[in-house]
Structures are given as C-alpha cells and as structure tokens.
C-alpha positions as CSV (number, residue, x, y, z in Angstrom):
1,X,-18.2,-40.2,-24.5
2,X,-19.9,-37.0,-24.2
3,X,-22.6,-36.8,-20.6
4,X,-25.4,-35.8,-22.5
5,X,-24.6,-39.1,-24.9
6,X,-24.2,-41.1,-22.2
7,X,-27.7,-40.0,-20.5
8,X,-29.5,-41.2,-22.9
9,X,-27.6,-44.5,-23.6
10,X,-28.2,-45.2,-20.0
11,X,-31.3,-44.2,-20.1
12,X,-31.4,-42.1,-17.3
13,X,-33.0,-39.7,-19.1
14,X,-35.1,-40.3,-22.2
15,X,-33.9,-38.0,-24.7
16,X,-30.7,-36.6,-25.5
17,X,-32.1,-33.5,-26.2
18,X,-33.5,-33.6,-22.4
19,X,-30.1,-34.1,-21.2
20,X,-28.4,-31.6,-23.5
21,X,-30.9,-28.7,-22.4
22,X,-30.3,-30.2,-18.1
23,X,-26.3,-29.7,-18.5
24,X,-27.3,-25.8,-19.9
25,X,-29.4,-25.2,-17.5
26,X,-26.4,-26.2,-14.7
27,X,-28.6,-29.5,-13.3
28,X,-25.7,-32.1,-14.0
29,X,-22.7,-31.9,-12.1
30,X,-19.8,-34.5,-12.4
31,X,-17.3,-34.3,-9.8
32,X,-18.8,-31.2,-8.2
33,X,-18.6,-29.1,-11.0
34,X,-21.4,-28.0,-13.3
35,X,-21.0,-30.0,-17.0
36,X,-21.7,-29.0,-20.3
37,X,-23.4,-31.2,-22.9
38,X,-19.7,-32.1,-24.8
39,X,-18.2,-33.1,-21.1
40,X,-16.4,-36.4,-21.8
41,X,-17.2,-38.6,-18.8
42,X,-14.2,-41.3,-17.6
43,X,-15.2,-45.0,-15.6
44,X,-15.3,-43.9,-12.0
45,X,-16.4,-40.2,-12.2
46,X,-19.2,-39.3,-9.8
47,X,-22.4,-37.4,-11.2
48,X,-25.3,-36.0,-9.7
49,X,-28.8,-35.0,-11.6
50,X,-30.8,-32.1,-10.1
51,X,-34.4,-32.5,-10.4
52,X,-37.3,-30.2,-8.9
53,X,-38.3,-32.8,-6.1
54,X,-34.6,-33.8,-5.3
55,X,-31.4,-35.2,-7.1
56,X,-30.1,-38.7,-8.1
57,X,-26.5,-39.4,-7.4
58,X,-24.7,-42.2,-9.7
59,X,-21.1,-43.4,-10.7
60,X,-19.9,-44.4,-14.0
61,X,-19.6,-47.9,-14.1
62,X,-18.9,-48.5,-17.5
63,X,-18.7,-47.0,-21.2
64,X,-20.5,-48.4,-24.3
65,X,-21.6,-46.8,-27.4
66,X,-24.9,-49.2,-27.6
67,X,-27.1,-51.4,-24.6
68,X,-29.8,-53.2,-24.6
69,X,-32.8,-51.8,-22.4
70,X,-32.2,-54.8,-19.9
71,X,-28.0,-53.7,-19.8
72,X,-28.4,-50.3,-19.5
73,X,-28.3,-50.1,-16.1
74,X,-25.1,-51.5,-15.5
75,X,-23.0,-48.2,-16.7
76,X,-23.8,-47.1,-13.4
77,X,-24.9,-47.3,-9.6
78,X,-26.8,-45.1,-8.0
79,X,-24.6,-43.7,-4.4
C-alpha cells in the first residue's frame, strides 16, 4: 500500500491529499529516508511525521485496505 494511502486509512492524517502534499514537502520519513507519496510501506517499517511543533514517530502494525474509525488505530503504535 502506498504511505500517503495508508495515512489516511489510519487516520493519522485527515486527508490523503494532506498526506500526499507532507511526503513532497520531505515531512515523512520511513526508515530514515525521506518518502514519496507512491512509497509502498511493508508490516514493521518505522515512520516518523514532521510537524511544526514536533514529530510523531509510529510503526506499521498492520495493512488493510478499509477500517472502521474505532480499528484504525491498530495499523500502528506510536514509539
């Protein structure tokens, strides 16, 4: 599944538009490295969101093409 996909599927972030323009702009990184939006993620790869105020750091718990609100949050944990 692409990052940006998976952002908003996790909800993370709200939009996948939002997400596509954060990996442009070099504010997601998954394993250390900068992503683009089309970055297909794997279980257990680490990724870190820059934000003004700070960053969130999560791993990739699990894959899923739909959740409901209540699951979302299970496709990852926050380190």
């Amino acid at each position: 599944m692409r990052i940006d996909k998976f952002l908003k599927i996790s909800r993370i972030l709200k939009r996948r538009t939002l997400s596509k323009e954060a990996c442009e702009k070099g504010k997601v990184l998954i394993n250390g490295r900068e992503a683009k939006p089309a970055h297909q993620i794997r279980i257990g790869d680490e990724c870190e969101l820059q934000f003004a105020g700070g960053s969130v750091k999560f791993r990739i718990l699990n894959i899923k093409e739909t959740v409901k609100k209540d699951e979302a949050s299970s496709l990852y944990e926050i380190i």
